[in-house]
C-alpha positions as CSV (number, residue, x, y, z in Angstrom):
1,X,-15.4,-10.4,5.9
2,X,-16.0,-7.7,3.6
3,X,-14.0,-4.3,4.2
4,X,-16.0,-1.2,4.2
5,X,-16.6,0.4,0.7
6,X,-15.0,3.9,1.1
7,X,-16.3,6.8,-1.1
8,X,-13.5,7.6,-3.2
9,X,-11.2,6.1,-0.7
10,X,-7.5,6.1,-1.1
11,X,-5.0,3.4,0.2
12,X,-1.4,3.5,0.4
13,X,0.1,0.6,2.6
14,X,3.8,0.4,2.0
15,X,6.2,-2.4,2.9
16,X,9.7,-2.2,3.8
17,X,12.0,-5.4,3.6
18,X,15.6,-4.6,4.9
19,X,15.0,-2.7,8.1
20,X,15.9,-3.1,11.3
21,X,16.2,-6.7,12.2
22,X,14.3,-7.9,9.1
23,X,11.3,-5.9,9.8
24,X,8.8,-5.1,7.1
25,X,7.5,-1.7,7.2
26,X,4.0,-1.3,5.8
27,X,2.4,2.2,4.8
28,X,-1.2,2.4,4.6
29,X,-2.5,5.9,3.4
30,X,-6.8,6.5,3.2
31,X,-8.7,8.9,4.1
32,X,-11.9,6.7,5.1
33,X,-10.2,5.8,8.4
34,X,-12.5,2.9,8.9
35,X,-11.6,1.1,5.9
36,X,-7.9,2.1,7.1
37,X,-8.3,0.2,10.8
38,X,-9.9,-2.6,9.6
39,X,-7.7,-3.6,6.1
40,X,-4.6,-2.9,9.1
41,X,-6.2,-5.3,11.2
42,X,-6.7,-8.2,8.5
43,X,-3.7,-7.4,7.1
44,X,-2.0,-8.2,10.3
45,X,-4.2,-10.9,10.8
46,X,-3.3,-12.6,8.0
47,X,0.3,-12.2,8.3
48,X,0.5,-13.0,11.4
49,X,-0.8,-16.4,10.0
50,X,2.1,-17.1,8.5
51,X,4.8,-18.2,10.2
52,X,7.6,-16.3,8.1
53,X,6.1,-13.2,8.6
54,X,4.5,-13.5,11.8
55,X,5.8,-10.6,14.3
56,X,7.6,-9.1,11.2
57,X,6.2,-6.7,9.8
58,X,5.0,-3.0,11.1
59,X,2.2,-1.0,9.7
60,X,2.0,2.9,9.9
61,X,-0.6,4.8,8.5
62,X,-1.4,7.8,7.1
63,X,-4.6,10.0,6.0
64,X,-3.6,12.3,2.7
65,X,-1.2,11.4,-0.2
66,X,1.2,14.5,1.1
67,X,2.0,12.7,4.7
68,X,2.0,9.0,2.7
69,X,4.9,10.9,0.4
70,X,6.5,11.9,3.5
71,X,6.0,8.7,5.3
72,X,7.7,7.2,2.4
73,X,10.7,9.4,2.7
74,X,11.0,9.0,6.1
75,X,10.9,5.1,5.5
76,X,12.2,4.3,2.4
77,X,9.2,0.9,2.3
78,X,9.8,-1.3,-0.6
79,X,5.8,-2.1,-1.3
80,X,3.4,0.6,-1.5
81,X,-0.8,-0.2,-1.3
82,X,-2.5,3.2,-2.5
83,X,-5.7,4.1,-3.7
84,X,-6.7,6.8,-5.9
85,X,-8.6,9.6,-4.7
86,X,-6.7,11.0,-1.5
87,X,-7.3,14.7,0.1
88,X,-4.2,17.1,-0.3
89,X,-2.3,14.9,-2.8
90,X,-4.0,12.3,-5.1
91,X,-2.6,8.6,-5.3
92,X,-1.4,9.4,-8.7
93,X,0.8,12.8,-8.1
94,X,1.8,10.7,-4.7
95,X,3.6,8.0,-6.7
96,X,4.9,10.0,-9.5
97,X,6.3,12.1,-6.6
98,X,7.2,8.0,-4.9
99,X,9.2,7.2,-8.2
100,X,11.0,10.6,-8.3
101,X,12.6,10.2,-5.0
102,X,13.5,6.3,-5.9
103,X,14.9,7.6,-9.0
104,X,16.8,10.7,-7.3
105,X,18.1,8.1,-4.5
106,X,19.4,5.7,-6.6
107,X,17.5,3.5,-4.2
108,X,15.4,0.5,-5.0
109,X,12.2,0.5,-6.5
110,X,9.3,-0.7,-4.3
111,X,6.3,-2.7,-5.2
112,X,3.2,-0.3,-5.6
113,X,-0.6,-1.4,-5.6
114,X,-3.3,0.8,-6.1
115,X,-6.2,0.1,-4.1
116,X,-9.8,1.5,-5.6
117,X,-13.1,2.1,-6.5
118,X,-12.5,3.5,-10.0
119,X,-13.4,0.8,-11.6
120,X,-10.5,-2.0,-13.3
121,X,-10.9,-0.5,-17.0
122,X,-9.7,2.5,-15.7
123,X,-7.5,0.9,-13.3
124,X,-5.7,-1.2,-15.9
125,X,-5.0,1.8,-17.9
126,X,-4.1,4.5,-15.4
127,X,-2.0,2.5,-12.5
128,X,1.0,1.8,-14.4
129,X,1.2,5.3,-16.0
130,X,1.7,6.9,-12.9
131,X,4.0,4.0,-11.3
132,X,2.0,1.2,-10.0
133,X,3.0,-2.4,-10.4
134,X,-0.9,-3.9,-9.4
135,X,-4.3,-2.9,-8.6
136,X,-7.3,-3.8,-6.2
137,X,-10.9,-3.0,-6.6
138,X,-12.6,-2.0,-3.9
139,X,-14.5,-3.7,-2.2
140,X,-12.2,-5.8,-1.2
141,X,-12.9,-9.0,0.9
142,X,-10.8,-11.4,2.5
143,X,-9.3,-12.8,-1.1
144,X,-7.9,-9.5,-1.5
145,X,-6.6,-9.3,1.8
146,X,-4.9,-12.5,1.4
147,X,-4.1,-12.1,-2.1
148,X,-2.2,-8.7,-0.8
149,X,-0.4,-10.4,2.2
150,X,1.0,-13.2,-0.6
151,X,2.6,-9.8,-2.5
152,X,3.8,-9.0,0.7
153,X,5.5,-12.4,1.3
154,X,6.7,-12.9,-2.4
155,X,8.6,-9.0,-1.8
156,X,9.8,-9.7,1.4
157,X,11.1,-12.7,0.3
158,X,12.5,-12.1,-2.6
């Protein structure tokens, strides 16, 4: 199943390994709430799948990079899933801001993947400047998703 193509969509999901009971707190942030509901629903899907992670994991969202930076304070994840073009606060000025507070906190630094339609030249050059480990073009289909839900797993695990 393909997700919906957003224009200019931004994602954030954010994981958190560590919290209460184990749980793994994820963080998605778009503005194309659409694309939002249905990546939360096959990325629950999918883990769910698993065994390991099945029941373990809670996903918030948000809708603007400003609330996905507060989200993040408020939550401390240790994987973030973000797109590029977000109203308010763009993916990129939301990380910077992400690594800032990891940096301030002394805390650990989370896993971050962009997930866009800006095309992977761009993507390749831009996402680690601003503090992103990975990317995702969008589309994305169910290999993505999956492909996602292994970072997920590999961080959680880890």
């Amino acid at each position: 199943m393909t997700l919906p193509f957003g224009s200019a969509g931004f994602l954030t999901a954010t994981i958190m390994a560590g919290g209460k009971e184990g749980m793994m707190k994820i963080l998605l942030v778009d503005h194309d709430k659409i694309f939002l509901q249905t990546l939360k629903e096959n990325l629950e899907q999918t883990l769910d799948a698993d065994s390991r992670t099945k029941g373990k994991t809670e996903i918030l969202v948000a809708y603007n990079g400003k609330d996905g930076q507060k989200m993040f304070g408020e939550h401390h994840p240790d994987v973030v899933i973000s797109a590029i073009m977000l109203p308010v606060c763009n993916g990129w000025e939301m990380m910077r801001n992400i690594r800032a507070m990891e940096a301030g906190n002394g805390g650990t630094r989370c896993l971050a993947v962009t997930i866009t339609a800006i095309g992977p030249n761009l993507n390749e050059i831009t996402s680690p400047l601003y503090g992103f480990d990975d990317f995702v073009d969008k589309p994305i289909c169910g290999t993505e998703v999956t492909w996602l839900a292994e970072k997920i797993r590999v961080k959680m695990f880890q």
